[in-house]
C-alpha positions in Angstrom: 148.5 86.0 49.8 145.5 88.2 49.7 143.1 88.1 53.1 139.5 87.2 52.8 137.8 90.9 54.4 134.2 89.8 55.1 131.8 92.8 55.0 129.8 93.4 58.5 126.2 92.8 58.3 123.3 95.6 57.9 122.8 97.4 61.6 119.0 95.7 61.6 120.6 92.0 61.6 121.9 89.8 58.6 119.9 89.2 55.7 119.6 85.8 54.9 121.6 85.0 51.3 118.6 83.1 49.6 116.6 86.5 49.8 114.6 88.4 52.9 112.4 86.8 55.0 109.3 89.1 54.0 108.0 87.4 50.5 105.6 89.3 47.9 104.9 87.8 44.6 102.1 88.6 42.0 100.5 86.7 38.8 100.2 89.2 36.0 96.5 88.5 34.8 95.6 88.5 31.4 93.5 89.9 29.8 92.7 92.9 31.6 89.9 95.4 31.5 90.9 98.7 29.2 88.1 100.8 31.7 87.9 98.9 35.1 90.6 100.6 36.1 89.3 103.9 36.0 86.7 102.6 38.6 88.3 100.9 41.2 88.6 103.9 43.2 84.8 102.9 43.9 84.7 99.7 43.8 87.8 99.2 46.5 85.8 101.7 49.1 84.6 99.2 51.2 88.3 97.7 51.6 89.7 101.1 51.7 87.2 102.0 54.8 88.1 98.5 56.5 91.6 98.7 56.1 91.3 102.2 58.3 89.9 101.0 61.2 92.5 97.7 61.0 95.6 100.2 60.8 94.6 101.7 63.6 94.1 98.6 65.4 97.8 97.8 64.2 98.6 100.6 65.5 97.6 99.9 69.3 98.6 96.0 68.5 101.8 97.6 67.5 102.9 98.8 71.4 101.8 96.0 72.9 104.1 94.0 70.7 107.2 96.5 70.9 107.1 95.9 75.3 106.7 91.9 75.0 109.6 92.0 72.5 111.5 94.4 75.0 110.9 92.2 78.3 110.6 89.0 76.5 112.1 88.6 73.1 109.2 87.5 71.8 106.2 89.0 69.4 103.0 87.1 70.9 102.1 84.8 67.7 98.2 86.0 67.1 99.6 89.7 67.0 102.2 88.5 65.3 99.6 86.7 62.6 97.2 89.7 62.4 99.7 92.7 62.1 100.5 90.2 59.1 97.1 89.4 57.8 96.6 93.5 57.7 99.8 93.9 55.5 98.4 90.7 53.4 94.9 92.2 52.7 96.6 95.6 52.2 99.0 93.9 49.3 96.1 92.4 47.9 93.7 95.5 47.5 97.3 97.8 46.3 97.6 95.1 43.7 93.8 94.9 42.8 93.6 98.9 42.9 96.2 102.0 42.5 99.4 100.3 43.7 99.4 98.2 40.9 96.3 97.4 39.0 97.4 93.7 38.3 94.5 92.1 38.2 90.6 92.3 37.5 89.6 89.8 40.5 88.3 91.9 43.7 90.1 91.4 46.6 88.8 89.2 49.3 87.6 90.1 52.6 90.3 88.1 54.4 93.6 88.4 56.6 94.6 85.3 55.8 96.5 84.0 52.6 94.2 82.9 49.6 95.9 80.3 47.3 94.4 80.7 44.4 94.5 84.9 44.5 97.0 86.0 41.9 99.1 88.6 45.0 100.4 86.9 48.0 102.7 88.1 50.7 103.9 86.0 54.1 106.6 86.0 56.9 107.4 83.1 58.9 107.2 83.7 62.3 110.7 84.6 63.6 110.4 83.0 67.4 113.4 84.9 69.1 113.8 89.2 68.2 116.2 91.6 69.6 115.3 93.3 72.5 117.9 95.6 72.3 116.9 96.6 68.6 112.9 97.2 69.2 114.4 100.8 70.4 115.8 102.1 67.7 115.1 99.8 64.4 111.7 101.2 63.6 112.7 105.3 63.7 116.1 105.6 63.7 117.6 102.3 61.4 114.8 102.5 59.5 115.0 106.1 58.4 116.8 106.0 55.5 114.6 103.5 54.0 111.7 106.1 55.0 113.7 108.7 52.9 113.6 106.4 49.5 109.8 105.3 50.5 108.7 109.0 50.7 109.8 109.3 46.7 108.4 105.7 45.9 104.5 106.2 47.9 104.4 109.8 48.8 103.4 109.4 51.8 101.0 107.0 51.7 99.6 104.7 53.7 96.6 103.0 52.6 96.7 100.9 49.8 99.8 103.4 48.5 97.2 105.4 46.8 98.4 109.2 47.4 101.0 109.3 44.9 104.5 109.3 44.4 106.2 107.4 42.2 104.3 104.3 42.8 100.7 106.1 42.0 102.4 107.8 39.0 103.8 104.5 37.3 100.4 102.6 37.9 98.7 105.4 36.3 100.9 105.2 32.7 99.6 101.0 33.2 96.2 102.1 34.0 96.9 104.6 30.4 98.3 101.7 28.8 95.9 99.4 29.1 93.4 101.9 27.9 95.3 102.5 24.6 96.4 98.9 23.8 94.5 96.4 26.1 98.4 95.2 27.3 99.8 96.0 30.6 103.5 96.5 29.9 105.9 93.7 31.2 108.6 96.1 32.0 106.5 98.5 34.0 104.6 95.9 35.9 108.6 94.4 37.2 109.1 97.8 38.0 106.0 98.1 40.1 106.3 95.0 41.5 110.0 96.0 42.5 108.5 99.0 44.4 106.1 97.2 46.4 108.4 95.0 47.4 110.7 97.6 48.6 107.5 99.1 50.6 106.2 96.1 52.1 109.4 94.7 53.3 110.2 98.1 55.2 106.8 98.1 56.5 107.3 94.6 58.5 111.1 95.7 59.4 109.2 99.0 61.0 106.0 97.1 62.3 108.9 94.9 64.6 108.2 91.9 62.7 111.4 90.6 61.7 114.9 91.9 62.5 116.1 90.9 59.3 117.2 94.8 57.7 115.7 95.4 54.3 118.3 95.7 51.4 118.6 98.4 49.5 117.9 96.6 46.5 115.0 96.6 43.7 114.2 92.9 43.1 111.8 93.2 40.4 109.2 90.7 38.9 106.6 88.5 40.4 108.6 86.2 41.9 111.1 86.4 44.9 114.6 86.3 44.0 116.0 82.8 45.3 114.3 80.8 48.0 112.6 81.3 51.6 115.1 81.4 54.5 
């Protein structure tokens, strides 16, 4: 008689079996542009300047939230909802510009979710967090994801539009679209993959969930399985 070994869980927390708490998915629109793309760079500026001023408001929201987890367990809801919003409208403008170029439909001026936007992202709010892991989970568990994100964004931080693997792969769609009018499905799975990979790192680090981010490329539009 064999035993049954049951493998410990990730050092952020379990992740939940029908798939991580963090969800992206995207609607590939069709057609596309063959030349808006080469553009976007301009016409994204005025999200590009907003979304500075609200990452550094993230930033200060950011400490606050890291001592009310540590003396209460808890991450005060409207932080909570606008550290989210920022990823959301973030998402939305990578998708729109030089994260992924997915669409043709300008962002909207929003933090919160827009149904009928092809790019969405969303976390539940997780009530109850670790107090003991809001010390260590965003630099020190986290930093091995920050390794593989360094290859995948090159750094970036804004929009993901400084490089790096991401920048490189939406450039061949960007190419692609200007040869042929299609945006390869393969390469948009790909991106999609990527981004996922970023964004669910980004709300492990930003003390949103405890839930640890697998090391795992789930690519496509859609989430694999359902929302815990």
């Amino acid at each position: 008689m064999s035993a049954h070994v049951t493998s410990p869980p990730p050092p952020g927390g379990p992740v939940a079996p029908e798939g991580y708490p963090a969800r992206l998915t995207a609607r590939l629109d069709a057609p596309l542009s063959r030349w808006l793309w080469l553009v976007k760079w301009l016409l994204a500026l005025p999200h590009f300047v907003i979304l500075f001023f609200l990452w550094v408001a993230v930033a200060g929201v950011s400490v606050v939230a890291f001592f009310a987890i540590l003396f209460t367990g808890r991450y005060p809801r409207p932080l909570f909802d606008f550290t989210t919003g920022v990823l959301r409208w973030n998402w939305r403008v990578a998708y729109y510009a030089y994260g992924t170029l997915g669409t043709d439909r300008y962002p909207p001026f929003t933090l919160a979710d827009v149904p009928d936007y092809p790019a969405h992202w969303d976390l539940p709010y997780p009530g109850q967090l670790s107090r003991g892991l809001v010390l260590v989970k965003w630099w020190l568990l986290a930093l091995p994801h920050y390794l593989i994100l360094g290859f995948f964004a090159g750094g970036a931080r804004l929009a993901w539009f400084s490089g790096g693997l991401i920048g490189l792969l939406t450039l061949f769609a960007g190419i692609a679209l200007a040869a042929t009018g299609r945006y390869p499905r393969g390469l948009f799975d790909l991106l999609l993959g990527l981004n996922r990979w970023v964004l669910r790192v980004a709300a492990y680090a930003a003390l949103l969930t405890d839930a640890y981010p697998p090391f795992r490329l789930d690519q496509g539009g859609q989430e694999p399985g359902r929302a815990p």
